[in-house]
C-alpha positions as CSV (number, residue, x, y, z in Angstrom):
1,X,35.8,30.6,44.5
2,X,32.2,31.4,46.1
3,X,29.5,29.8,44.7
4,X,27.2,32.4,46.8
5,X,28.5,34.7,43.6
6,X,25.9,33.0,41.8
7,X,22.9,34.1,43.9
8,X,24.1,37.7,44.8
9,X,23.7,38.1,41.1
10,X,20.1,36.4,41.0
11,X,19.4,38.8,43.9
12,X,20.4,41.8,42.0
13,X,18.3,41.0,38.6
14,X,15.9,39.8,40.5
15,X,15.5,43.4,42.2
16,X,15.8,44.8,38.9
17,X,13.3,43.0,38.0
18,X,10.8,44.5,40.9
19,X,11.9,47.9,41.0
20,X,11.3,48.3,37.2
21,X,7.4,48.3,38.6
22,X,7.7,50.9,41.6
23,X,5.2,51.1,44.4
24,X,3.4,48.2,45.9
25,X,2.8,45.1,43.7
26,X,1.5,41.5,44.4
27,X,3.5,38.6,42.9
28,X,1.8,35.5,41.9
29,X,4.1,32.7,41.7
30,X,4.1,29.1,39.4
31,X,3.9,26.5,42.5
32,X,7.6,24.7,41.6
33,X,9.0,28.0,41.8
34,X,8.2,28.8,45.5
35,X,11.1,26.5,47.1
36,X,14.0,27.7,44.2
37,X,12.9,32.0,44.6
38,X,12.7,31.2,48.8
39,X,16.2,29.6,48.4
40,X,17.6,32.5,46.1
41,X,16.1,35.5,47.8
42,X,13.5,35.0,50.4
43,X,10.0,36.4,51.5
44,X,12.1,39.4,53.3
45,X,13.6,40.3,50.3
46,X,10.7,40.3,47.9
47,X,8.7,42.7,50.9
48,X,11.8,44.6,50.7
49,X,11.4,45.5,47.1
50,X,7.8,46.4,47.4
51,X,5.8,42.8,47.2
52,X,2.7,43.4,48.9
53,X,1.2,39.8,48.6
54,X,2.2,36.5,47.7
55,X,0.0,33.8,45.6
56,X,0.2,30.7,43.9
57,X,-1.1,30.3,40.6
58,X,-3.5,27.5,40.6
59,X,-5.8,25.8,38.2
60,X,-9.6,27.7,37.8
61,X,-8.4,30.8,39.4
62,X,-10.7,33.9,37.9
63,X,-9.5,36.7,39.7
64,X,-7.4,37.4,43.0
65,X,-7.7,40.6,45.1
66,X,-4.9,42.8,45.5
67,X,-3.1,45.9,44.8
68,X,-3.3,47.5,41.0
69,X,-0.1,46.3,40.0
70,X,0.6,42.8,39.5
71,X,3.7,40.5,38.2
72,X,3.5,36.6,37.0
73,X,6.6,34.9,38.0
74,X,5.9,31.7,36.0
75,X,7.4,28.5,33.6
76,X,7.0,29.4,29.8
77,X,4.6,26.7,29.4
78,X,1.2,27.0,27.0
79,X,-0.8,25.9,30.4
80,X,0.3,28.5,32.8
81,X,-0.2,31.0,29.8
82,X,-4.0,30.2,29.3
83,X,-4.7,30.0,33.2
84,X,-3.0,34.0,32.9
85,X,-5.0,34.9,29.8
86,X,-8.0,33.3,31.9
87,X,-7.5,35.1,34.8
88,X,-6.9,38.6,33.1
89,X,-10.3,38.3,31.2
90,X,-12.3,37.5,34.0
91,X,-10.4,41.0,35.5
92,X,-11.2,42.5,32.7
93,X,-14.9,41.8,32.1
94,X,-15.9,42.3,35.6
95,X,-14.4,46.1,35.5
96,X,-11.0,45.9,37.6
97,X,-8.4,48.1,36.1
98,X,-4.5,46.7,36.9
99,X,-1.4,46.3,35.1
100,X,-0.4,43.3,34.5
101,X,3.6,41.8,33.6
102,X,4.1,38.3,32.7
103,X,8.0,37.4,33.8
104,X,8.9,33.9,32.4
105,X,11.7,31.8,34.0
106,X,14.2,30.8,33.1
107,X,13.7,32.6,29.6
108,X,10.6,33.8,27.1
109,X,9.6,31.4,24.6
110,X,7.9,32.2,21.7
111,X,4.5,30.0,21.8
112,X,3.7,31.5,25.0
113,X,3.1,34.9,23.3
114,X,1.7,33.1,21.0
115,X,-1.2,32.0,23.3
116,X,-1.5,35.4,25.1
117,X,-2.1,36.8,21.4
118,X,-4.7,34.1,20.5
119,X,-6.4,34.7,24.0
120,X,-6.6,38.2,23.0
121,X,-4.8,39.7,26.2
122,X,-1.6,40.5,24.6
123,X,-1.9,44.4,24.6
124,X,-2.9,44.2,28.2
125,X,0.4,42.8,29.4
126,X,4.4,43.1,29.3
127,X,6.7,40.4,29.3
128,X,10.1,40.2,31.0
129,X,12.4,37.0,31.5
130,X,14.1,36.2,35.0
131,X,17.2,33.8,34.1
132,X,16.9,31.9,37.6
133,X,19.5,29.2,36.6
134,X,21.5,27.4,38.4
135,X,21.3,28.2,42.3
136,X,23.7,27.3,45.1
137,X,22.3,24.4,47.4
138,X,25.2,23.4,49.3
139,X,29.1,25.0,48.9
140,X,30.0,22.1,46.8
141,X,26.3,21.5,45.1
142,X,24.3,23.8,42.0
143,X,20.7,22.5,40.6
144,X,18.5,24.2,37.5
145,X,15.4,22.4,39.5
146,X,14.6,21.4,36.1
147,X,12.9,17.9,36.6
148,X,10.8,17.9,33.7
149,X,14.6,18.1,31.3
150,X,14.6,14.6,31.9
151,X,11.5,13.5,30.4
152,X,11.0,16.1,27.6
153,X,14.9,15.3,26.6
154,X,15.5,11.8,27.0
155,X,11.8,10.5,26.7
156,X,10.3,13.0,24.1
157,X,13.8,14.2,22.4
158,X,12.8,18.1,22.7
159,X,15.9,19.6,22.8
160,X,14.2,23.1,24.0
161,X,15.4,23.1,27.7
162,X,19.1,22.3,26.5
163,X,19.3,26.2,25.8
164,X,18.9,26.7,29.5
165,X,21.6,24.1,30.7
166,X,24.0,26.0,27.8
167,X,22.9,29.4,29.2
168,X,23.7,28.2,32.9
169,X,27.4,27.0,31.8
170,X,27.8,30.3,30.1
171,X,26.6,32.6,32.5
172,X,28.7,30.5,35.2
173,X,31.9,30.8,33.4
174,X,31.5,34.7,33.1
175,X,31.3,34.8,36.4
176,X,34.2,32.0,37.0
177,X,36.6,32.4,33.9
178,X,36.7,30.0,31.0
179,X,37.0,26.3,32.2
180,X,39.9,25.2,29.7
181,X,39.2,21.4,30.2
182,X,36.1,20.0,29.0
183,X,34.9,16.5,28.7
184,X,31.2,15.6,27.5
185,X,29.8,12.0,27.8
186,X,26.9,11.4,26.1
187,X,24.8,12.8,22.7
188,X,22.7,15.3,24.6
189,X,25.9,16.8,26.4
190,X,28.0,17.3,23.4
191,X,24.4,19.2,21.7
192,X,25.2,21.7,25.2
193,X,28.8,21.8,24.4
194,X,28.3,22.6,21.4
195,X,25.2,25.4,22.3
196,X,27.5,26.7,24.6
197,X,30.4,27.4,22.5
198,X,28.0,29.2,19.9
199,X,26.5,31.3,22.4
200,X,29.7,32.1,23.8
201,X,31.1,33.5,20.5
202,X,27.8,35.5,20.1
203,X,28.3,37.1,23.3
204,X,29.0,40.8,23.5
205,X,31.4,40.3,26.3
206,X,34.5,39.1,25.2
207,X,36.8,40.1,27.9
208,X,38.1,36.6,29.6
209,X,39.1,36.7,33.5
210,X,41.1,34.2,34.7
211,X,39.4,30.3,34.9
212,X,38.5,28.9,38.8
213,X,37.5,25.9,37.4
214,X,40.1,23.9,35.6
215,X,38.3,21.2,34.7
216,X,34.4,20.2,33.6
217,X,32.0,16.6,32.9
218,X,29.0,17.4,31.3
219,X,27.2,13.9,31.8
220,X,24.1,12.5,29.9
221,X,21.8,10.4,32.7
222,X,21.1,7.9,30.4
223,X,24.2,7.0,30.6
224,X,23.6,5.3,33.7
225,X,20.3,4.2,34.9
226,X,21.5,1.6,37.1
227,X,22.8,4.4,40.0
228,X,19.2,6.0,40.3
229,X,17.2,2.6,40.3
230,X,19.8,0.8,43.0
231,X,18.2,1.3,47.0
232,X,20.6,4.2,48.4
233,X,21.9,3.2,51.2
234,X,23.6,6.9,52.2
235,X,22.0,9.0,55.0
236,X,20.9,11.6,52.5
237,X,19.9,9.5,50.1
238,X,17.6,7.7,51.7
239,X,16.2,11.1,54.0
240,X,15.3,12.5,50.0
241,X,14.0,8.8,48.9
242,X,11.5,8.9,52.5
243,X,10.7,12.3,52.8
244,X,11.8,14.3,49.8
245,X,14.4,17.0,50.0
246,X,13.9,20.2,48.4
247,X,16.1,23.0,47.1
248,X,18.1,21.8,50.3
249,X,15.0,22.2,52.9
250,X,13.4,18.8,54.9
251,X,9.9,18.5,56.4
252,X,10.4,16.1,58.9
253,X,7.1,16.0,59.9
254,X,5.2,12.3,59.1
255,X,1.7,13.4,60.1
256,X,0.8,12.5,56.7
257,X,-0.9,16.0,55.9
258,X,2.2,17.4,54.2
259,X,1.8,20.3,56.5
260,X,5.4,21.6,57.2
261,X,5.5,24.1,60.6
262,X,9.0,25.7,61.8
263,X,9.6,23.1,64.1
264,X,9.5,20.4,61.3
265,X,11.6,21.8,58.7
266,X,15.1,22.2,58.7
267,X,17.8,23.1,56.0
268,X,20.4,20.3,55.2
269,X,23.2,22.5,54.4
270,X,27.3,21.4,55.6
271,X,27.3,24.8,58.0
272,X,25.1,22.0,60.1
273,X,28.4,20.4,61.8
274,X,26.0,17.1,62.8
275,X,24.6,17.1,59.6
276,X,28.0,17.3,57.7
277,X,29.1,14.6,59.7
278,X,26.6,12.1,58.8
279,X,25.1,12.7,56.0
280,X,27.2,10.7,53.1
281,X,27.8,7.9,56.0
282,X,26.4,4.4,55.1
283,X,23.0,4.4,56.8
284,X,24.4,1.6,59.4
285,X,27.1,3.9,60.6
286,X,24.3,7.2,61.4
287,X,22.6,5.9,64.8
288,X,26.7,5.0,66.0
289,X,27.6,9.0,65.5
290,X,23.9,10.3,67.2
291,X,24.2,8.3,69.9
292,X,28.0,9.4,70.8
293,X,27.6,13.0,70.0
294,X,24.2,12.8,72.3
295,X,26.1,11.9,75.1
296,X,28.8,14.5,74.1
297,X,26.2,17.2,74.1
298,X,24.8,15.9,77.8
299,X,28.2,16.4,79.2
300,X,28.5,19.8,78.0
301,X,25.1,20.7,79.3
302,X,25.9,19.5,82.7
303,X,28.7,21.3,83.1
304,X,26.1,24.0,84.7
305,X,26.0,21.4,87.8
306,X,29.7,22.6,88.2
307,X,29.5,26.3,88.0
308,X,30.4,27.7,90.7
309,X,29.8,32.0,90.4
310,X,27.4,34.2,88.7
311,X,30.0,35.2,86.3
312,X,30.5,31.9,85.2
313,X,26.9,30.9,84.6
314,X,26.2,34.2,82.9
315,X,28.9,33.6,80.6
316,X,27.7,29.5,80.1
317,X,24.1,31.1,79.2
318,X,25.4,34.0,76.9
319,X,27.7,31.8,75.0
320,X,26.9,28.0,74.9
321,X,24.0,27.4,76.4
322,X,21.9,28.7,73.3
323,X,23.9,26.6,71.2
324,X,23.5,23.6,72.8
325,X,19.7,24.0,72.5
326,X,20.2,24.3,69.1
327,X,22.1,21.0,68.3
328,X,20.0,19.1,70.8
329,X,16.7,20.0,68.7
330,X,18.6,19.4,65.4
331,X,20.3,16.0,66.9
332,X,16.2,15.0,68.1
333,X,15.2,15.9,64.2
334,X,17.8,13.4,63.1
335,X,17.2,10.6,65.1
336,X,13.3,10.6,64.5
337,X,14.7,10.8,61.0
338,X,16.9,7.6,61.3
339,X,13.6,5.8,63.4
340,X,11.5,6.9,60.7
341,X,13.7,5.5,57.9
342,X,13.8,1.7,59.6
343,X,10.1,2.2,60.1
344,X,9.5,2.6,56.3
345,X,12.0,0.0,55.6
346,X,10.2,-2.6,58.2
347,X,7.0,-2.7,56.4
348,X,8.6,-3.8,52.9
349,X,10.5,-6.8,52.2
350,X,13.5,-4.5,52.6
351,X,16.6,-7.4,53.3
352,X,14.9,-9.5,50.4
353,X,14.9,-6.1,48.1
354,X,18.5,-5.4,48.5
355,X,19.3,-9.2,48.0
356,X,18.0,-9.3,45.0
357,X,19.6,-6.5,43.8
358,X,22.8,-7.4,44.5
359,X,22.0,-10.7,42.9
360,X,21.1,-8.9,39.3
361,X,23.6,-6.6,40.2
362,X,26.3,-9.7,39.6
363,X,24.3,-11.0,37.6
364,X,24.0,-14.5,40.1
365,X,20.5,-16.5,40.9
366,X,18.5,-15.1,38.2
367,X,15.4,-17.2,38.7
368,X,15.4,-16.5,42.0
369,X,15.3,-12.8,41.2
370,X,12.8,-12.8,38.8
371,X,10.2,-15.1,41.1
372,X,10.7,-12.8,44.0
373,X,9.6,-9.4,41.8
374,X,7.0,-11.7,40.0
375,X,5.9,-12.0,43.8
376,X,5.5,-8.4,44.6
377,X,3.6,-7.6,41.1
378,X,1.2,-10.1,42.4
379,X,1.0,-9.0,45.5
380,X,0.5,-5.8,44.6
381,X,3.0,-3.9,46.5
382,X,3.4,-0.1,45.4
383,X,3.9,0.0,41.7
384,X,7.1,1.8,41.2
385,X,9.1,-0.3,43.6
386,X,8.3,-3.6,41.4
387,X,9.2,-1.1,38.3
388,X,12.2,-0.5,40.1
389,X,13.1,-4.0,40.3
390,X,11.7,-4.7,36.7
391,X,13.9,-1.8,35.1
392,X,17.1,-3.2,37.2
393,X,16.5,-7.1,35.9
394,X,15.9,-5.5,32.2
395,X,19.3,-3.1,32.3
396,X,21.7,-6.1,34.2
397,X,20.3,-8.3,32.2
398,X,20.6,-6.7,28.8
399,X,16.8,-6.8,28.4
400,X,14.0,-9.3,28.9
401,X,13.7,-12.4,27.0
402,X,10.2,-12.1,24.6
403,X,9.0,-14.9,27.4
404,X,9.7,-13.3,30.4
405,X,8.6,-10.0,29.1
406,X,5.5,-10.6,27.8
407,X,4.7,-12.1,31.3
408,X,6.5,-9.1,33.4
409,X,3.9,-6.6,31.2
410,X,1.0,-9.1,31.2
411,X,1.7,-9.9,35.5
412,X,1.7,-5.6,35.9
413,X,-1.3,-4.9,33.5
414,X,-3.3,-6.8,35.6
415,X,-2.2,-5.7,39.1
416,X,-1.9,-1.8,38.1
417,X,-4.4,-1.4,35.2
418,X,-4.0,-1.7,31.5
419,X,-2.9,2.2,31.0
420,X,0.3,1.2,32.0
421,X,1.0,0.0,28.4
422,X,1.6,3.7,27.7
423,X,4.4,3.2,30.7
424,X,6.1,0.2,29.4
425,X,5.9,2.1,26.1
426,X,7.6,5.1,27.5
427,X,10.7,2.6,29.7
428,X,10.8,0.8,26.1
429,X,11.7,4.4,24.4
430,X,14.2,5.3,27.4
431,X,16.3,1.9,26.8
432,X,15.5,1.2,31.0
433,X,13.0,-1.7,30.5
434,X,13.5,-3.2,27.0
435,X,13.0,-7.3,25.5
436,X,16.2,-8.7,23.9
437,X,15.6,-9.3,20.1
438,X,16.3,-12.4,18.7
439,X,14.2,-14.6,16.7
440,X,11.8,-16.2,19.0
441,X,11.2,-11.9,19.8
442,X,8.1,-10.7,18.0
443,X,7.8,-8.6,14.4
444,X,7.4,-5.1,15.9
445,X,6.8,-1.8,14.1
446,X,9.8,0.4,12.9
447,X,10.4,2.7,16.1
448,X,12.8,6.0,16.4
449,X,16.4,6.0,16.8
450,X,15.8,5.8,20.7
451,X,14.6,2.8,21.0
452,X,17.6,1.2,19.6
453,X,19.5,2.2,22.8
454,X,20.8,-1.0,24.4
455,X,22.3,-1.5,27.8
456,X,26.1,-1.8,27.7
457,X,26.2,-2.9,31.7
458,X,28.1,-5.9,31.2
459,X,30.7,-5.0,28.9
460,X,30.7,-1.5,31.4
461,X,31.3,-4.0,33.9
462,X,33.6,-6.1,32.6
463,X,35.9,-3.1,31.7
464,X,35.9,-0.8,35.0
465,X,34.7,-3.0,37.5
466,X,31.9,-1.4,38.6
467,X,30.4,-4.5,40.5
468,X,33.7,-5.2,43.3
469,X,33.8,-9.2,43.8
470,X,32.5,-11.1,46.0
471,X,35.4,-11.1,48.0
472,X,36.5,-7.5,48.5
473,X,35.3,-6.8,52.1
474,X,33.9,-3.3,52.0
475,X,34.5,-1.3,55.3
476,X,31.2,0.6,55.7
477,X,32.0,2.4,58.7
478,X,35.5,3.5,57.6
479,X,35.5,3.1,53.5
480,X,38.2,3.3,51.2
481,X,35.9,2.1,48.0
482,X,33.2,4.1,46.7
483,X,31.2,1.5,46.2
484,X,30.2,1.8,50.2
485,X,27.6,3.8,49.1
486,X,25.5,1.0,47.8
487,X,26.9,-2.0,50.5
488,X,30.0,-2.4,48.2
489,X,27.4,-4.0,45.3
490,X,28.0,-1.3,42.6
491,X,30.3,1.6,41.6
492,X,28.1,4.5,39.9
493,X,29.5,4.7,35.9
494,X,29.6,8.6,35.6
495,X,31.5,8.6,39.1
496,X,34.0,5.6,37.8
497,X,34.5,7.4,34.3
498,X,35.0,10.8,35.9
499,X,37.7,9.3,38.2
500,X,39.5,7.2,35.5
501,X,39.9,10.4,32.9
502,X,41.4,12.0,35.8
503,X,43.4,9.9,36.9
504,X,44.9,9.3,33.2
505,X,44.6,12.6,32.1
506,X,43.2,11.6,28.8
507,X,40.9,9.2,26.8
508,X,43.9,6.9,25.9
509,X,42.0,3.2,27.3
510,X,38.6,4.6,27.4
511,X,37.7,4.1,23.1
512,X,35.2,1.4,23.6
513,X,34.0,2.5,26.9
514,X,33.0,6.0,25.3
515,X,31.2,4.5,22.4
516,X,29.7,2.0,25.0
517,X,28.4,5.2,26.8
518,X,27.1,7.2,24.1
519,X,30.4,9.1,23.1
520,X,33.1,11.0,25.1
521,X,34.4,13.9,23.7
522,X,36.7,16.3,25.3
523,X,38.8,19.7,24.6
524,X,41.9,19.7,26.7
525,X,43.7,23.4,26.6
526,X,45.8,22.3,29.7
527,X,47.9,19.4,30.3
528,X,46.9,18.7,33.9
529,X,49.7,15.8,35.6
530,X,48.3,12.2,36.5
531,X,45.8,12.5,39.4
532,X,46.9,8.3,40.6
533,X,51.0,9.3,40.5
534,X,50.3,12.8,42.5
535,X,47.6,12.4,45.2
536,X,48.0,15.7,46.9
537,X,48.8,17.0,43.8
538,X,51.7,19.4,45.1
539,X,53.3,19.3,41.9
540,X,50.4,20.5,39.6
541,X,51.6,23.6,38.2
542,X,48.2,25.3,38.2
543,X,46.2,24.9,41.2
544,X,42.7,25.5,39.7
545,X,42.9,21.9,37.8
546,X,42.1,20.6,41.2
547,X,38.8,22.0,40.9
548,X,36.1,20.2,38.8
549,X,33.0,21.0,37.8
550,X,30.4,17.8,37.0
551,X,26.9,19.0,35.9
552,X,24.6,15.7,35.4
553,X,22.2,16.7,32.2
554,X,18.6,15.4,33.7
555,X,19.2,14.5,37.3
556,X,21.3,12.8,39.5
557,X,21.0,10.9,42.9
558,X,22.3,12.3,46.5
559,X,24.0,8.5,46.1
560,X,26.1,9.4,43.5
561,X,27.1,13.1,44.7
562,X,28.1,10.9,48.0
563,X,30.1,8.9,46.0
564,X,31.6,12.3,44.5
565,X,32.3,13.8,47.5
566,X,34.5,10.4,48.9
567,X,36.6,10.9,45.7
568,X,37.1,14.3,46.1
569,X,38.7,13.2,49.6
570,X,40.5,10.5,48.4
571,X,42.5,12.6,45.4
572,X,42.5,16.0,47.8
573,X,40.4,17.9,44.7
574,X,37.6,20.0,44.6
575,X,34.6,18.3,43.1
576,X,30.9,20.7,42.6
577,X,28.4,18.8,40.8
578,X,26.0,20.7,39.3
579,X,22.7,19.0,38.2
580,X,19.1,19.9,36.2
581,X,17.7,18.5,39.2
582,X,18.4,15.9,42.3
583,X,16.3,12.5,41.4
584,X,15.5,9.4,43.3
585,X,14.7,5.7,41.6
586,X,10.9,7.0,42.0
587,X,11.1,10.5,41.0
588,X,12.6,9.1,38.1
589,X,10.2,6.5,37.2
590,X,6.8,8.6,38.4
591,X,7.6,10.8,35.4
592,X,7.4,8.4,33.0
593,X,4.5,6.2,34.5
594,X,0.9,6.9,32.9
595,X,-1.4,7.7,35.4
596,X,-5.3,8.1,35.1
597,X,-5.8,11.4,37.0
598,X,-3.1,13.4,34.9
């Protein structure tokens, strides 16, 4: 199977969408969608179809020059609608005649014509819906680039985005066949699963080609918050924590004015060989591999010293010699990449940081943990690392004692400012930074079914062993335990539960881990053989059960699809993880922090 399928079809709806205006048109575009549309089709492509100028929609615009047509490729949310009614009334008033369509992504939503009809621009306007849904990144990787799932799902318990994860998984499997194995882990994934099965008998098309994915995880991310707040310690992981990868493309450029030029960017796709190589490495094997494959490149390059006729060199410059160029610059990129990375690291406590984490991580030298983030509050290093920390201790530990809590959130207050009760408010409602109840805890107001969430980590831990002990040696430059991917100090959950229902082939064992997790449910059509008794899986009678599908349901880490990718080696299976969007422990946390300026 070809996940490019995928984005031949947004191509051709997309095209669709353009042609049903003909002539010239200009396309103003909602700011997060530039990087997902360049990714699916392409500045090219839109000029192609008869885009004669590009904007952003930003904030105070009145009116924009252009041609007399004009499309809004924008997120159905009320804002964006009232900068567009905005915008076409100060059009209107000032005499410019233009037609106007509204196309909403990834479908229309009902309040939005709502406001266009309140702002009194309805009759001057069309609206169309583009279902840009999930989008190949990599051969073996999918995103929605829905970040904000996370936060309006899991933080605000609006359940309106979960129609686009169903519609993805729908869509996907009329392109792929129906995948006959499903398992769900977590509430919010068995609301898709079920969304998805009632929009799949609605469906006109009932005609069923034959399934290229045999099996599918639909995961919840609260299931595991520990993965996303742990210090990646991956190539690729720690590239998106420094610089921020997105939809697949790096500015590697650390002038500080966010600027990106050609020779700064690069795409961080596997048909980069050096790239591929390195990427899911522990961060202490990367400079090992640059250095070596610099030297191979030399040699190669001075094998011009040793040509001897024109026919030769002509033949050296024709067919290697632009290549060569080509990984050298790419090779340079990476290694200011690496020196950059140790840079960042130097200037925090960074040995201390990952100490400490292992520490809570096995739950050893408590006090000494909690001193050495009470330190950094004080000293005021940037918030959301000490939130890291904070949220780790709370989750390891079960939650806070009323003591220590009430000094944590007394401490931060007065580093970072008092409107960050609204952010302990919001880590309380998530179940990441909670205080244990008991009877020295304090009365507290009744609070919604959320907030009684607890963390499970050391009954989690205690059943699947997701902390190795202390004396399993981890290999980081050859590993054979996907724990390498944080030093050997932790095993990510959904990666450990994926591999165990594989590797059993049911849910037998896994009762009070399920429940523990939020609930696993699963519908198994096909009896797929024991993944632990039949490693290259030569005697599986159909092949497609090799092939699984794991869509994380608000976000996962470049960590975790690392650690996905190792046991995809290590049972010779085909593992694409698809995900609303690809997180780090700040990305994750900066949604949730109150900020003055929003």
């Amino acid at each position: 199977m070809d996940l490019q399928e995928l984005n031949k079809l947004l191509k051709t709806q997309l095209a669709h969408l353009l042609i049903s205006i003909p002539d010239s048109k200009d396309l103003v575009l909602d700011a997060d969608l530039t990087k997902p549309l360049d990714r699916v089709a392409g500045i090219k492509f839109l000029k192609e179809h008869g885009v004669e100028k590009l904007y952003i929609l930003e904030r105070g615009q009145k009116t924009l020059p252009g041609c007399g047509k004009r499309i809004y490729l924008v997120r159905p949310s009320m804002v964006t609608m009232k900068y567009i009614a905005d915008q076409i009334k100060s059009e209107i008033s000032s005499g410019e005649k233009r037609s106007y369509k509204i196309v909403l992504v990834p479908r229309k939503i009902h309040v939005c014509e709502n406001i266009l009809e309140s702002e009194g621009v309805m009759g001057h306007v069309s609206i169309d819906e583009f279902p840009l849904e999930l989008f190949p990144l990599d051969k073996d990787l999918l995103s929605l680039e829905l970040p904000e799932l996370f936060t309006s799902f899991f933080l605000d318990n609006d359940t309106t985005l979960l129609h686009t994860v169903a519609s993805s998984l729908v869509n996907l499997q009329r392109l792929f066949g129906k995948i006959p194995n499903i398992f769900t882990i977590g509430k919010g994934s068995k609301m898709v699963y079920d969304l998805m099965n009632y929009m799949s008998e609605k469906s006109e098309d009932k005609k069923e080609s034959k399934h290229q994915i045999g099996q599918m995880f639909i995961i919840d991310r609260d299931v595991d918050y520990v993965s996303p707040l742990c210090t990646p310690m991956t190539y690729e992981a720690l590239l998106d924590e420094t610089y921020k990868i997105e939809c697949g493309v790096i500015n590697f450029d650390t002038s500080g004015d966010g600027k990106a030029t050609a020779a700064s960017k690069l795409l961080l796709t596997s048909q980069d060989e050096i790239y591929t190589q390195i990427r899911d490495r522990h961060f202490s094997n990367v400079f090992s591999y640059l250095s070596a494959k610099a030297k191979e490149l030399q040699a190669l390059y001075n094998k011009k010293n040793n040509l001897t006729t024109v026919g030769e060199m002509k033949e050296f410059v024709a067919k290697e010699l632009r290549q060569l160029k080509h990984q050298q610059k790419i090779l340079e990129m990476h290694i200011g990449g690496c020196e950059h990375i140790m840079k960042t690291k130097e200037k925090t406590d960074f040995e201390e940081t990952i100490k400490t984490e292992h520490c809570m991580l096995a739950g050893v030298e408590t006090k000494e943990s909690m001193t050495f983030i009470e330190e950094g509050i004080q000293k005021q290093i940037p918030l959301l690392q000490s939130l890291r920390l904070l949220c780790l201790l709370s989750i390891t530990q079960e939650g806070l004692s009323s003591k220590d809590y009430k000094a944590f959130k007394t401490a931060f207050l007065h580093s970072h400012g008092f409107e960050h009760l609204v952010t302990f408010f919001n880590l309380k409602k998530l179940g990441i930074l909670t205080e244990q109840e008991g009877i020295a805890a304090s009365p507290r107001v009744l609070l919604p079914p959320a907030f009684s969430r607890k963390s499970s980590y050391r009954f989690l831990n205690q059943k699947l062993n997701l902390v190795p002990k202390q004396t399993e040696d981890i290999d980081l430059r050859d590993p054979k335990d996907v724990s390498y991917i944080f030093s050997g100090a932790y095993t990510p959950l959904p990666c450990k539960l994926v591999e165990q229902i594989l590797v059993r082939d049911s849910l037998i064992g896994l009762e009070d881990v399920g429940k523990a997790c939020g609930g696993i449910h699963s519908e198994i059509k096909v009896k797929n053989r024991s993944l632990g008794t039949v490693r290259g899986a030569q005697n599986i009678v159909d092949p497609t059960m090799k092939v699984v599908l794991i869509y994380f349901l608000g976000g996962c880490t470049f960590s975790e699809i690392a650690a996905l990718r190792f046991i995809s080696k290590q049972y010779d299976i085909r593992i694409i993880v698809a995900t609303t969007a690809i997180i780090t422990s700040y990305t994750l946390l900066d949604k949730v922090v109150e900020r003055n300026n929003r």
